[in-house]
Backbone bond lengths (Angstrom), bond angles and torsions (degrees), N, CA, C in turn:
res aa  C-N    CA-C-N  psi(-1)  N-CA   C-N-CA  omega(-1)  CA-C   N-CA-C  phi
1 X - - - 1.465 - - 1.523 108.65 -
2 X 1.437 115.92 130.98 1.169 115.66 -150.03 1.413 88.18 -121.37
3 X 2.027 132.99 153.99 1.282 152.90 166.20 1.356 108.12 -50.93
4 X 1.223 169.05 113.49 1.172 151.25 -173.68 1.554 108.98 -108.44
5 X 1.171 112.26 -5.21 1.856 118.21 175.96 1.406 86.92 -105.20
6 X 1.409 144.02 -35.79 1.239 112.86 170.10 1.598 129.00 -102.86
7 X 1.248 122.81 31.23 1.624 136.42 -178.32 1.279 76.99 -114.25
8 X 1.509 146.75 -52.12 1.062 111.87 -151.92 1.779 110.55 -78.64
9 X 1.651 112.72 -47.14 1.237 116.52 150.47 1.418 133.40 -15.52
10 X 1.351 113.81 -59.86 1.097 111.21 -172.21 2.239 126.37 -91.06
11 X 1.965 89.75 24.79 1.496 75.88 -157.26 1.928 64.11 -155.73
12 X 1.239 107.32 72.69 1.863 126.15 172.67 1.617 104.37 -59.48
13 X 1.770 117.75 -39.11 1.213 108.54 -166.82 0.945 90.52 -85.10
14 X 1.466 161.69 33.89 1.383 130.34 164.77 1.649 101.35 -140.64
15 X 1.176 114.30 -25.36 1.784 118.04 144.63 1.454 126.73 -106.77
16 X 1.498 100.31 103.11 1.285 113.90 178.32 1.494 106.65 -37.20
17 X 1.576 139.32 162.46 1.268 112.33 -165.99 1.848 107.91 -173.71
18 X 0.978 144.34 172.35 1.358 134.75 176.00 1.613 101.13 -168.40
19 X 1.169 123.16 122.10 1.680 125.78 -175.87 1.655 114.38 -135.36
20 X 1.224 113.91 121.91 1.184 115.14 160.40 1.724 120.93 -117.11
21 X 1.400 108.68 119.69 1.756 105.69 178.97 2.196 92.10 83.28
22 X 1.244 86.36 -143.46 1.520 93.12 -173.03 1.988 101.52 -101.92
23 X 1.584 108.22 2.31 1.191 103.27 142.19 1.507 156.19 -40.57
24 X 1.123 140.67 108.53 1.314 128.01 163.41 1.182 129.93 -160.68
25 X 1.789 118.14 159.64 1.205 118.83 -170.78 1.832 103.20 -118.18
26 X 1.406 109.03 170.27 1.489 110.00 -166.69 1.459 87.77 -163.24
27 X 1.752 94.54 126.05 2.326 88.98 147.30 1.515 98.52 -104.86
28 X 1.749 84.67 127.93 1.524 98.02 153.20 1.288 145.95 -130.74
29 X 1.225 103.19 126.88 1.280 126.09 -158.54 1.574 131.01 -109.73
30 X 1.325 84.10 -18.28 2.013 102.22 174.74 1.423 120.92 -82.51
31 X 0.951 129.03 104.82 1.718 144.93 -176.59 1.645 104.90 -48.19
32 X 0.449 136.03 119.97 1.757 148.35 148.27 1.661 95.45 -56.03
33 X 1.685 79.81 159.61 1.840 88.57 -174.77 1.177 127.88 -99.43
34 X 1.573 121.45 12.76 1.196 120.13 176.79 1.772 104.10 -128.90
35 X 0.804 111.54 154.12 1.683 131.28 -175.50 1.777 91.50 -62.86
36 X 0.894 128.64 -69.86 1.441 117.28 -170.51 1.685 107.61 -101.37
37 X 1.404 113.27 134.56 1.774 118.23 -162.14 1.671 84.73 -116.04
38 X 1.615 137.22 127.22 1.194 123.38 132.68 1.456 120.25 -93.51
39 X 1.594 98.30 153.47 1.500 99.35 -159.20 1.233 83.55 -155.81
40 X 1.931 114.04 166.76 1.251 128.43 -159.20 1.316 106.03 -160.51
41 X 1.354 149.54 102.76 1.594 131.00 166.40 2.132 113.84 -105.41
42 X 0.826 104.43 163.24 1.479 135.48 175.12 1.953 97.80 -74.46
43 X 1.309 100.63 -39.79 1.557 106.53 172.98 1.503 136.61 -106.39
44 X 1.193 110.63 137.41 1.709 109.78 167.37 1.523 120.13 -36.48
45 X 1.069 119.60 170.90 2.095 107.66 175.95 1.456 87.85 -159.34
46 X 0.937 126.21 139.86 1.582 137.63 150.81 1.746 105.12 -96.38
47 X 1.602 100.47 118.51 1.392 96.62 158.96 1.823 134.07 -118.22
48 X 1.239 104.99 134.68 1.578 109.90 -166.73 1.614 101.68 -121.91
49 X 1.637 89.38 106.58 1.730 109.26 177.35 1.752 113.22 -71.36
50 X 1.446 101.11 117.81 1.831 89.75 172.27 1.637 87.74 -118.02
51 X 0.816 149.22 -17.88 1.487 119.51 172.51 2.051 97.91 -151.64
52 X 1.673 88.62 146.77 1.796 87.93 178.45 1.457 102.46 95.33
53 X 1.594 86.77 -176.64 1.897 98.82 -172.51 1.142 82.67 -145.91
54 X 1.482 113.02 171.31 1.534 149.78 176.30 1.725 110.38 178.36
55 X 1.449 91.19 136.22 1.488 101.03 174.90 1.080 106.77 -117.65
56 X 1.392 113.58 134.99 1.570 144.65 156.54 1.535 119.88 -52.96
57 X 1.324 122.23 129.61 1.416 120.51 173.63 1.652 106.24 -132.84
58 X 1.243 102.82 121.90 1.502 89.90 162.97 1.995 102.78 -155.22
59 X 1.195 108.86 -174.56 1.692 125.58 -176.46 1.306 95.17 -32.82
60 X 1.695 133.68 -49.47 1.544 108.38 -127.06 2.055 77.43 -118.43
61 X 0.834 119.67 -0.72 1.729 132.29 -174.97 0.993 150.52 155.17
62 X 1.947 150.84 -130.08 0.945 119.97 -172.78 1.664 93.92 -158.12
63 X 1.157 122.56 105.16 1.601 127.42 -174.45 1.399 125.22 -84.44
64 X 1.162 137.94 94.83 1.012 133.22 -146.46 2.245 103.68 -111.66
65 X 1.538 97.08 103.44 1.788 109.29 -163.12 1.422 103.89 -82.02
66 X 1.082 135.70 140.84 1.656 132.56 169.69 1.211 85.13 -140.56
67 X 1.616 103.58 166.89 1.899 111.08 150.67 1.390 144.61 34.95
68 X 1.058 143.86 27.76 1.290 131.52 -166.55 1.723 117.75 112.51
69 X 1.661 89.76 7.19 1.770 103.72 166.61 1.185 117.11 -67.36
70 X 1.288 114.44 151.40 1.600 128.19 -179.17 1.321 108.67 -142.30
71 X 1.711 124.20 126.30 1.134 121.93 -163.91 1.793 93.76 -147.56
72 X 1.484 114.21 151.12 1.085 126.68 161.91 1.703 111.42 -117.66
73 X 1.573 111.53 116.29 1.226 125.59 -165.78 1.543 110.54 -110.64
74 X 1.666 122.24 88.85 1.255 114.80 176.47 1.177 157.34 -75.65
75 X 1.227 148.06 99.51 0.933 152.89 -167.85 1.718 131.37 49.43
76 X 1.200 158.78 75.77 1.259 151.40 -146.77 1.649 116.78 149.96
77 X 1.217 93.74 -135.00 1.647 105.58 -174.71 1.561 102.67 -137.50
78 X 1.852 104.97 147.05 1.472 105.12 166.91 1.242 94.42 -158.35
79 X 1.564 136.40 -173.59 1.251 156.10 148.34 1.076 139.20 -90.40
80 X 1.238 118.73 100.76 1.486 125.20 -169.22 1.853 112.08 -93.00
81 X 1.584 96.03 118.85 1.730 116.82 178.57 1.282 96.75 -74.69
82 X 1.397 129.89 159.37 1.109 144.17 -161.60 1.697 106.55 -158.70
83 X 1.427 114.84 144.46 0.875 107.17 -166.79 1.629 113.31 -150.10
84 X 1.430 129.57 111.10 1.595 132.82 -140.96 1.245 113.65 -99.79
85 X 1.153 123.41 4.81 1.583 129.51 -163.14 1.258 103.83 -117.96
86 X 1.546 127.67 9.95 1.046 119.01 169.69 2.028 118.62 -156.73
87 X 0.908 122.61 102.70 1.692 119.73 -177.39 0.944 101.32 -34.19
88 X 1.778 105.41 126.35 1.585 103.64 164.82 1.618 97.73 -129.29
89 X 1.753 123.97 175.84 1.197 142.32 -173.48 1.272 115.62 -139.44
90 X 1.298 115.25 121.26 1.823 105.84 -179.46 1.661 108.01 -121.94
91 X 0.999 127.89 168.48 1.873 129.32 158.72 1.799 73.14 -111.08
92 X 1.353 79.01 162.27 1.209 121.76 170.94 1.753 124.69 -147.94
93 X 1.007 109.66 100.42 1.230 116.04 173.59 1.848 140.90 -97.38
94 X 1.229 108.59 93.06 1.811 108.07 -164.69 1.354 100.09 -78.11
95 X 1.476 113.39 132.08 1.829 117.43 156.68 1.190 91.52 -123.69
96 X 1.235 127.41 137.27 1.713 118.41 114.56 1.237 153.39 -63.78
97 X 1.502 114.46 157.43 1.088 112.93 178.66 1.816 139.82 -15.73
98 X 1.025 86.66 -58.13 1.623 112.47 174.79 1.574 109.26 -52.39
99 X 1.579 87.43 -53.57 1.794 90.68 -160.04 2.137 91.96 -64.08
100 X 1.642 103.45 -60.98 1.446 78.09 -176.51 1.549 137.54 -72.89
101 X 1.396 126.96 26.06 1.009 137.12 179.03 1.904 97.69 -94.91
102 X 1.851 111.51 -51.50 1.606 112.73 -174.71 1.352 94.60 -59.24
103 X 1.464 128.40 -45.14 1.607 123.92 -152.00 1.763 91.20 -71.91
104 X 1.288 141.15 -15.27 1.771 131.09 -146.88 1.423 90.01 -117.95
105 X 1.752 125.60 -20.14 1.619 129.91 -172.05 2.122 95.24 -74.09
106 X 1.545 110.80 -34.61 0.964 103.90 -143.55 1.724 108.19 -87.34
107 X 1.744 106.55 5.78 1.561 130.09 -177.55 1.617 114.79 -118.56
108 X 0.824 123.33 139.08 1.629 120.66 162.35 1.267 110.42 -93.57
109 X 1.413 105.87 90.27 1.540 127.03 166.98 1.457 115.42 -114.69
110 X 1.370 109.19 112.82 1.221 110.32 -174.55 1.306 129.09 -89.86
111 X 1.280 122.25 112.22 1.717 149.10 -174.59 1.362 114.85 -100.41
112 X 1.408 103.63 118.72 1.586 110.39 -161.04 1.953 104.14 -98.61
113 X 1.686 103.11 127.44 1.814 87.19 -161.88 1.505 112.38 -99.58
114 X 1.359 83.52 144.31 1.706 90.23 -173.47 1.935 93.49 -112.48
115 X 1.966 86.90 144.24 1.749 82.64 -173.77 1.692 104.12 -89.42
116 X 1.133 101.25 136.69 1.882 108.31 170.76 1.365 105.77 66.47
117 X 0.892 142.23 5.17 1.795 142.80 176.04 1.644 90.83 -38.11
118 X 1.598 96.57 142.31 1.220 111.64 170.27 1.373 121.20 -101.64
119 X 1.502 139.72 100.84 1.425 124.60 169.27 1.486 146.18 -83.25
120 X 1.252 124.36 159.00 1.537 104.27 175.41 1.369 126.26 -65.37
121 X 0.963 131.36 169.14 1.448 118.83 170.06 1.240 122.51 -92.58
122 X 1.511 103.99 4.43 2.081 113.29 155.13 1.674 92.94 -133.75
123 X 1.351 94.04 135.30 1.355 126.59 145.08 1.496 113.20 -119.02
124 X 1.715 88.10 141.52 1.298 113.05 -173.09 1.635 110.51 -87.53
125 X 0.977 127.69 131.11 1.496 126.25 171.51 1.303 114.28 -106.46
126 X 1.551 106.32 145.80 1.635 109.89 -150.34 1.595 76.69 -108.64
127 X 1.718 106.98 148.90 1.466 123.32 -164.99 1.715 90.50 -95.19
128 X 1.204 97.88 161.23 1.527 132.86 178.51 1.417 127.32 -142.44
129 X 1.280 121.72 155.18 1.955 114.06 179.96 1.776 100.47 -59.97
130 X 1.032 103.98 -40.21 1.704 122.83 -161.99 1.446 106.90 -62.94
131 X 1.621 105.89 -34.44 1.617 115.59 -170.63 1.456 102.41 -91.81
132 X 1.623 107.57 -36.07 1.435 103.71 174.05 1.653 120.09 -54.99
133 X 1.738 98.28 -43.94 1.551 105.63 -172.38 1.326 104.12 -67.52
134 X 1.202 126.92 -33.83 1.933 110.78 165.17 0.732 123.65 -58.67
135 X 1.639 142.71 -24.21 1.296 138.36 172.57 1.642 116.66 -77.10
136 X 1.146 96.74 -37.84 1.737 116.42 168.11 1.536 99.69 -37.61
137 X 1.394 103.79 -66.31 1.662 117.07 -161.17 1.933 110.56 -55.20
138 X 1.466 82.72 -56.76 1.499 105.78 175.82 1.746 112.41 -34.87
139 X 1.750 94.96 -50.57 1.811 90.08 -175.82 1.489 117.97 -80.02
140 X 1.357 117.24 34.04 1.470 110.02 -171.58 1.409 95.28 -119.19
141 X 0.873 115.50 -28.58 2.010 119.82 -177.16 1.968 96.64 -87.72
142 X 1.210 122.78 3.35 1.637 109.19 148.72 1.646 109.52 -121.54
143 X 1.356 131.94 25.16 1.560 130.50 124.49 1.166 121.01 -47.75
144 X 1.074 123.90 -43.12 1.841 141.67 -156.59 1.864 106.48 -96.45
145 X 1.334 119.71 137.72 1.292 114.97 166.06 1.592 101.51 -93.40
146 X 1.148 119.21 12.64 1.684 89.42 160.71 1.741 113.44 -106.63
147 X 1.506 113.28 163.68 1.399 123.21 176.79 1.617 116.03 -81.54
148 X 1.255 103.93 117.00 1.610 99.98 178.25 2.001 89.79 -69.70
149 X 1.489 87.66 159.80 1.487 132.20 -168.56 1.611 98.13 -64.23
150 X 0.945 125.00 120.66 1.601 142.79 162.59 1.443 121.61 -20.19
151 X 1.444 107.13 -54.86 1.708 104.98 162.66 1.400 132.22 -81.41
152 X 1.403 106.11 -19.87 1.632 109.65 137.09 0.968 132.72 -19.41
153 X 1.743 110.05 -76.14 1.148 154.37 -159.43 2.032 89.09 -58.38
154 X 0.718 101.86 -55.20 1.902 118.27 -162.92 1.183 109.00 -88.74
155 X 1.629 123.51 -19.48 1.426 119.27 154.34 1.823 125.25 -67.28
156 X 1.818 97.42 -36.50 1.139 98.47 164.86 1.659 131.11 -70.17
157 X 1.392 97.55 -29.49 1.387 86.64 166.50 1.431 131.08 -64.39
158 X 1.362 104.87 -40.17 1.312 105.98 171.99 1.523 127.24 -89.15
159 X 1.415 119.99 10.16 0.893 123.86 100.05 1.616 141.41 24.04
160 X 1.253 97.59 -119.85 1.687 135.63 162.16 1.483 106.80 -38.28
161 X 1.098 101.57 -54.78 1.685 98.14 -179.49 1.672 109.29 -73.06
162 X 1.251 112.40 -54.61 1.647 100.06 179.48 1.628 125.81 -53.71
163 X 1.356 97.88 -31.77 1.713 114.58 -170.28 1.658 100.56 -64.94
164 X 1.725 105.19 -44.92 1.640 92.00 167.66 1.411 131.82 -74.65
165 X 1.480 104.60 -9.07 1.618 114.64 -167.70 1.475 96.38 -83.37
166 X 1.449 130.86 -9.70 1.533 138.90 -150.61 1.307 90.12 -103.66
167 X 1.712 140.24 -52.18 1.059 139.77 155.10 1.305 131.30 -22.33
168 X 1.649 131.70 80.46 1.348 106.03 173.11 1.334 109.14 -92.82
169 X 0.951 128.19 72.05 1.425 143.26 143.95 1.597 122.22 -93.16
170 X 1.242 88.53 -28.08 2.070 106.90 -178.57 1.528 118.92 -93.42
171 X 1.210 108.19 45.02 1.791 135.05 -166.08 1.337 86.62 -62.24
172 X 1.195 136.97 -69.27 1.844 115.96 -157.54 2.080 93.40 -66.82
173 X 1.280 128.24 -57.65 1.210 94.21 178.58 1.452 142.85 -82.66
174 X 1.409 115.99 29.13 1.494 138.19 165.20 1.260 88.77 -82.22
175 X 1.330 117.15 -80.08 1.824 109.08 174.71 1.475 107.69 -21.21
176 X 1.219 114.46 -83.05 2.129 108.39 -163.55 1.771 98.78 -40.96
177 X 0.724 110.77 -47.57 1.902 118.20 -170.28 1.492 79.91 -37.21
178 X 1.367 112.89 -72.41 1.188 118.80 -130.18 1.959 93.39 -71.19
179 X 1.407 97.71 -57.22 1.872 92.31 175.36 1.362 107.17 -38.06
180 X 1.060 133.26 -35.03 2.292 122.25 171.80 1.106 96.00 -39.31
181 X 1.787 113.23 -74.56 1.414 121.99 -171.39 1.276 99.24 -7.55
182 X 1.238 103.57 -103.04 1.485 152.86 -143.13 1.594 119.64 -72.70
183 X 1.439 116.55 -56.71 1.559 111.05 169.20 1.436 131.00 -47.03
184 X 1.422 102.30 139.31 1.477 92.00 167.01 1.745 119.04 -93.86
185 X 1.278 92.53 148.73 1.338 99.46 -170.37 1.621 124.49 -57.23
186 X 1.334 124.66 -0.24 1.327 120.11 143.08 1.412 116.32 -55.26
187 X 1.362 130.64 -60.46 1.075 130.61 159.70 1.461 136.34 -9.31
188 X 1.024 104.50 -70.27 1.955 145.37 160.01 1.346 89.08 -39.18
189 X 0.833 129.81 -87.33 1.494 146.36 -152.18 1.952 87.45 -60.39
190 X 1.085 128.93 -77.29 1.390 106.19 -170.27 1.362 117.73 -60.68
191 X 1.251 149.12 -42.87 1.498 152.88 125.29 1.282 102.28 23.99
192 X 1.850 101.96 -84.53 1.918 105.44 175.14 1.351 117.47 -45.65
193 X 1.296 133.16 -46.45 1.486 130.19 159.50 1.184 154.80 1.19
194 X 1.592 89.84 -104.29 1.825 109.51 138.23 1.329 112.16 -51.52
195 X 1.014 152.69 -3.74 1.602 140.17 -176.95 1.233 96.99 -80.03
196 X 1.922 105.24 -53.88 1.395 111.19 -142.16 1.825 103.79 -115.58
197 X 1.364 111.72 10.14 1.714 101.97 -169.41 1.265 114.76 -71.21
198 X 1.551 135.78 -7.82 1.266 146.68 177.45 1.686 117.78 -77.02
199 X 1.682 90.14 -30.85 1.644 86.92 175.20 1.336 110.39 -87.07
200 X 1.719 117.53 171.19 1.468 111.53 -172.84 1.255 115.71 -96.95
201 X 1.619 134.47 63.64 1.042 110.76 171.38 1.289 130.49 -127.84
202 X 1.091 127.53 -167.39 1.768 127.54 -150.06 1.710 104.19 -76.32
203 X 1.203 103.57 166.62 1.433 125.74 166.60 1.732 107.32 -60.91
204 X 1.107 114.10 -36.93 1.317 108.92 176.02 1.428 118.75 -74.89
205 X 1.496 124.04 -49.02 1.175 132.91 -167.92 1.277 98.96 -74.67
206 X 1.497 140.80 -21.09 1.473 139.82 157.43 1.752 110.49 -44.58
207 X 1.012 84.79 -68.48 1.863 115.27 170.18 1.739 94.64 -43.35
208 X 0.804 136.80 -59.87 1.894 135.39 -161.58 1.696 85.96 -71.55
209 X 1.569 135.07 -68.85 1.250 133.13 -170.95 1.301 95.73 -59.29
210 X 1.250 154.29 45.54 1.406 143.58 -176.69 1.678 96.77 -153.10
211 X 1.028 125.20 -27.85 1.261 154.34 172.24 1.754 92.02 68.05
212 X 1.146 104.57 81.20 1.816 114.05 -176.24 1.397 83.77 -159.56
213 X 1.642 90.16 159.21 1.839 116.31 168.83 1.789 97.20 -78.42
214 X 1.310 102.93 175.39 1.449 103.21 -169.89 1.388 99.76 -86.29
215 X 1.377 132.39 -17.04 1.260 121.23 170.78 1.394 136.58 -69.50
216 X 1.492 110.15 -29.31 1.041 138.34 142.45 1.291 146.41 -32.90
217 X 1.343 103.42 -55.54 1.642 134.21 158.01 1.122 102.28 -55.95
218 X 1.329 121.29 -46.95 1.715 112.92 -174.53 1.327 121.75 -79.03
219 X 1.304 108.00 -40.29 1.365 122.19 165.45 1.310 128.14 -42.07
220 X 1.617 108.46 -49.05 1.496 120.19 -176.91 1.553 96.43 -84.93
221 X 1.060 135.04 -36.61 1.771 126.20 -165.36 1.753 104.89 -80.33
222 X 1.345 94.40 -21.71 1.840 97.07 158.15 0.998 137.37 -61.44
223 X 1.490 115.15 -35.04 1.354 158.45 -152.46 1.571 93.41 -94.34
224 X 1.379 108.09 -74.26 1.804 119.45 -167.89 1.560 106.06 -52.61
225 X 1.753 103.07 -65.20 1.252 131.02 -145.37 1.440 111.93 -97.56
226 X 1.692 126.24 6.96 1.227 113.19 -172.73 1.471 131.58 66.14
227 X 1.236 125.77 -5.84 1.363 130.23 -161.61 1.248 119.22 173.55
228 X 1.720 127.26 136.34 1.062 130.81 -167.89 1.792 115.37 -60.27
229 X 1.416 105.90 169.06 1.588 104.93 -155.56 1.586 107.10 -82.83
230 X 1.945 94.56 -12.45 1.751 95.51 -171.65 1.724 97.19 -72.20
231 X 1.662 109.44 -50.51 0.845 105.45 -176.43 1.774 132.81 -48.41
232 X 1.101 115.54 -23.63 1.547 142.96 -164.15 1.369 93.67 -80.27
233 X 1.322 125.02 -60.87 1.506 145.73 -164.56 1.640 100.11 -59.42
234 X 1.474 110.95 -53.20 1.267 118.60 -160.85 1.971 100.41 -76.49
235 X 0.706 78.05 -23.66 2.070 95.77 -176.07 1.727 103.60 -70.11
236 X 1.159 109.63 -77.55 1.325 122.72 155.59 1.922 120.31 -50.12
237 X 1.021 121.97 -9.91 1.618 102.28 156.89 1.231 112.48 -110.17
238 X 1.237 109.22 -40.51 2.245 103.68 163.28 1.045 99.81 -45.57
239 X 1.470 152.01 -54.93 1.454 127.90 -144.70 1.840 92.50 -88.95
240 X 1.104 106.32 -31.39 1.798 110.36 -172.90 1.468 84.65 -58.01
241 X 1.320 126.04 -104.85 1.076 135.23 175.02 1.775 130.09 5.73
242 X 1.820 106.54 -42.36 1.468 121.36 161.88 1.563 101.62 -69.68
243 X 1.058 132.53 -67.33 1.170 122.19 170.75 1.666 137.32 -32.84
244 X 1.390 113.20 -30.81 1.513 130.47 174.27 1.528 103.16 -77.40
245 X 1.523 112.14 -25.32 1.641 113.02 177.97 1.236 122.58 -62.25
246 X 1.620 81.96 -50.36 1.871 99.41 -174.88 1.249 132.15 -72.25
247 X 1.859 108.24 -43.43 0.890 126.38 -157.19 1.960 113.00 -106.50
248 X 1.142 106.32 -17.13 1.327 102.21 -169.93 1.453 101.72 -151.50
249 X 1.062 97.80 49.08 2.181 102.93 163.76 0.973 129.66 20.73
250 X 1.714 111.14 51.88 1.787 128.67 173.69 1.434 99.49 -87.83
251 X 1.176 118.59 170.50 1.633 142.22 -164.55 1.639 82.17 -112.79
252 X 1.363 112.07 154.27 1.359 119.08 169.82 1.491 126.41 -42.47
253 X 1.776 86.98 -55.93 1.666 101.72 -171.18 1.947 115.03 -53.97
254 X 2.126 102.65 -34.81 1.377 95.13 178.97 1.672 106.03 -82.69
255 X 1.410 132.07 -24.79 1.314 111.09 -172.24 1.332 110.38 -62.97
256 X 1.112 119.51 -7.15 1.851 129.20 -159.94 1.729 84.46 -92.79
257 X 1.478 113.68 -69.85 1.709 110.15 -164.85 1.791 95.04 -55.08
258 X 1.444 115.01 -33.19 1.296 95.94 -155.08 1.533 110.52 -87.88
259 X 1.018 84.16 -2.99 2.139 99.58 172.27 1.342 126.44 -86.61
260 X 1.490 114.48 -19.08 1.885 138.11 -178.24 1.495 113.05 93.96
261 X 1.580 90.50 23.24 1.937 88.93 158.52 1.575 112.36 -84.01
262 X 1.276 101.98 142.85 1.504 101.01 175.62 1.932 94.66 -99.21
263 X 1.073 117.10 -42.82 1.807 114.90 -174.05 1.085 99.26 -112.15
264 X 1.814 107.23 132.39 1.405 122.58 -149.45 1.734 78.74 -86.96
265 X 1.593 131.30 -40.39 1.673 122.10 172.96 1.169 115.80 -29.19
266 X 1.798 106.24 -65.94 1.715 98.56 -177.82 1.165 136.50 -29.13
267 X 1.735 105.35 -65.71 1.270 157.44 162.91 1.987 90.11 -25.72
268 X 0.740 109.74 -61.03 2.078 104.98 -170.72 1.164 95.17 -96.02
269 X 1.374 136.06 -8.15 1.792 112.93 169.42 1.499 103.48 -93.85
270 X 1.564 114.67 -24.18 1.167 100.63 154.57 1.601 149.91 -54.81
271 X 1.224 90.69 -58.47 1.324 112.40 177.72 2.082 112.50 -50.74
272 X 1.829 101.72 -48.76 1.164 101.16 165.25 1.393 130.88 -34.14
273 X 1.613 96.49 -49.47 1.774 106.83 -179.99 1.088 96.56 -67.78
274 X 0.860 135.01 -46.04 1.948 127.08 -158.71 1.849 113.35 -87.38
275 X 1.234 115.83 -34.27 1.279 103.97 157.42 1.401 134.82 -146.02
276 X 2.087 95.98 40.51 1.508 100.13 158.30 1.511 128.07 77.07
277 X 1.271 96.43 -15.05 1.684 112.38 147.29 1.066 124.75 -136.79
278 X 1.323 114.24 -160.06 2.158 110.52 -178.77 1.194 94.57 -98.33
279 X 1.436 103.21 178.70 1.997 109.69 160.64 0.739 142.07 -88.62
280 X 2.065 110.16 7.92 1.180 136.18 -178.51 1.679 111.89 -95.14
281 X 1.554 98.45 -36.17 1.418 102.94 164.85 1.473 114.85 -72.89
282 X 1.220 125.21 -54.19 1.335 137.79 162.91 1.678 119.77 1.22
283 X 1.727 88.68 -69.66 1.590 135.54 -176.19 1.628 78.28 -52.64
284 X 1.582 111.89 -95.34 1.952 124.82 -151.81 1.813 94.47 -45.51
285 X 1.334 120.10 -43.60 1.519 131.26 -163.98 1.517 76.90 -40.51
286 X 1.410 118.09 -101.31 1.262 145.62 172.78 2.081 120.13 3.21
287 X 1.225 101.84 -52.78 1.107 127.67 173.09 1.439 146.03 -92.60
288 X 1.647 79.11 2.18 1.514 94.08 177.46 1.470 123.14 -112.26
C-alpha cells in the first residue's frame, strides 16, 4: 500500500503538478500497473473526472467515477479499480484538514452540528456552473510551462473549497466540514479507525492519519480506548473477517485480505485463538 499524496509529490516528472504549503493539485492520467492500486494519504483529495472511469473501493462501499464526477475522498485508505481499455484524466486535488477548517473560519457559512455522525469516506459532490467554471480555470495553468505564483495557487484552493461550501446542495459534506470545526479529537481519532482497520497498514501510518507521533498515538488510544491499537485492530479484523465467513460467501484467503491480513497463516492462527476454530471450519460450520 502505497502514500498517494506523497508518490505523487515526490515524482513531478510524471505528475504534472502545482503545490502550495501541504497543498496540491495533479492531472492524472498515468495508469499504474496493476488492475487494483491500494493507496492511503495523510490528506483529503477531491477528485474531478474529465475523461475515463475508475472505481473506488473502500470499508463502507464501492464508488463508481465516470465523466464529469466529483468526489470528496477523506482521509485514509481505499482501492482504486483501474481500467485499460480506455484513456482516462483526473485533477486531483489534496487539502488538509487544517487548510479546510482556516479557509471555512474565514466565511460565515452556516453548518448545522450533528453529534458523532458517521461519514463515508467518499462524498459525492453535486456539480454546479460555478464548480464547473473552477475546473475550467484550473485546466488552463497546465497548458502553459510556467508555474502560477503561490498565492494564486492558495487562493484557488480556497477557492474550491468555499465554492463547494456555498452549495447547499452538498449537505452530507457541509456536515464533515463542519465535524473539523467542532469535534474533539478523541472523536477524530476513532472515526479514522473504524474507517480504516480493514486495510493493512502500519502503526505509524495510523499515527500520520491521526496527525500524532507514534508515541503519542499510543499513548492517547491507551488513554481513550483502554487498550493498545494492535490489540484493537486485531479484535476488530477477526470479528470483521468472522462476519465475511458467515455472512457474505468469502473464501478464507479474501476474508483475511479483506479484513487487513496480509498472511492468510497469521490470519487462521489467529483467528483459531480468538474463536477456537479455523475459518475453514467457521466457513462449512456456517454453511452447512
Amino acid at each position: 500500500m502505497f502514500n498517494f499524496y506523497e508518490k505523487v509529490l515526490e515524482h513531478p516528472d510524471y505528475y504534472r503538478q502545482f503545490n502550495c504549503g501541504e497543498s496540491l493539485i495533479t492531472i492524472y492520467n498515468c495508469p499504474l500497473e496493476n488492475k487494483f492500486v491500494d493507496l492511503w494519504t495523510q490528506h483529503n483529495y477531491i477528485v474531478y473526472v474529465t475523461e475515463g472511469k475508475k472505481i473506488w473501493h473502500t470499508a463502507h462501499g464501492t464508488y463508481e467515477l465516470t465523466k464529469e464526477s466529483c468526489i470528496f475522498v477523506r482521509k485514509g485508505a481505499s482501492i482504486v479499480e483501474q481500467f485499460f481499455d480506455t484513456p482516462f484524466c483526473l485533477y486531483v486535488f489534496f487539502v488538509s484538514d487544517d487548510f479546510i477548517c482556516e479557509t471555512l473560519k474565514t466565511r460565515s457559512i452556516h453548518m448545522r452540528k450533528e453529534e458523532n455522525k458517521k461519514f463515508d469516506p467518499i462524498i459525492h459532490i453535486n456539480k454546479s456552473e460555478t464548480l464547473q467554471a473552477f475546473y475550467y480555470s484550473m485546466s488552463s495553468y497546465f497548458k502553459t510551462d510556467r508555474e502560477p505564483d503561490k498565492s494564486l495557487l492558495e487562493l484557488k484552493f480556497k477557492e474550491l473549497i468555499l465554492t463547494i461550501a456555498d452549495n447547499n446542495t452538498n449537505t452530507e459534506l457541509l456536515s464533515y466540514f463542519c465535524s473539523l470545526l467542532q469535534e474533539p479529537l478523541v472523536v477524530s481519532m476513532q472515526k479514522i479507525m473504524e474507517d480504516n482497520y480493514c486495510f493493512n497498514l502500519k502503526l505509524e501510518q495510523y499515527a500520520t492519519l491521526c496527525n500524532k507521533s507514534l508515541s503519542a498515538f499510543k499513548r492517547d488510544f491507551q488513554k481513550h480506548f483502554d487498550t493498545t491499537p494492535g490489540k484493537w485492530l486485531l479484535e476488530k479484523r477477526l470479528n470483521h473477517a468472522k462476519h465475511l465467513l458467515k455472512n457474505m460467501d468469502k473464501t478464507v484467503s479474501e476474508a483475511a485480505f479483506e479484513s487487513g491480513f496480509e498472511n492468510p497463516s497469521h490470519f487462521s492462527r489467529s483467528f483459531k485463538e480468538r474463536f477456537g476454530i479455523s475459518p475453514i471450519s467457521a466457513k462449512q460450520k456456517q454453511t452447512a
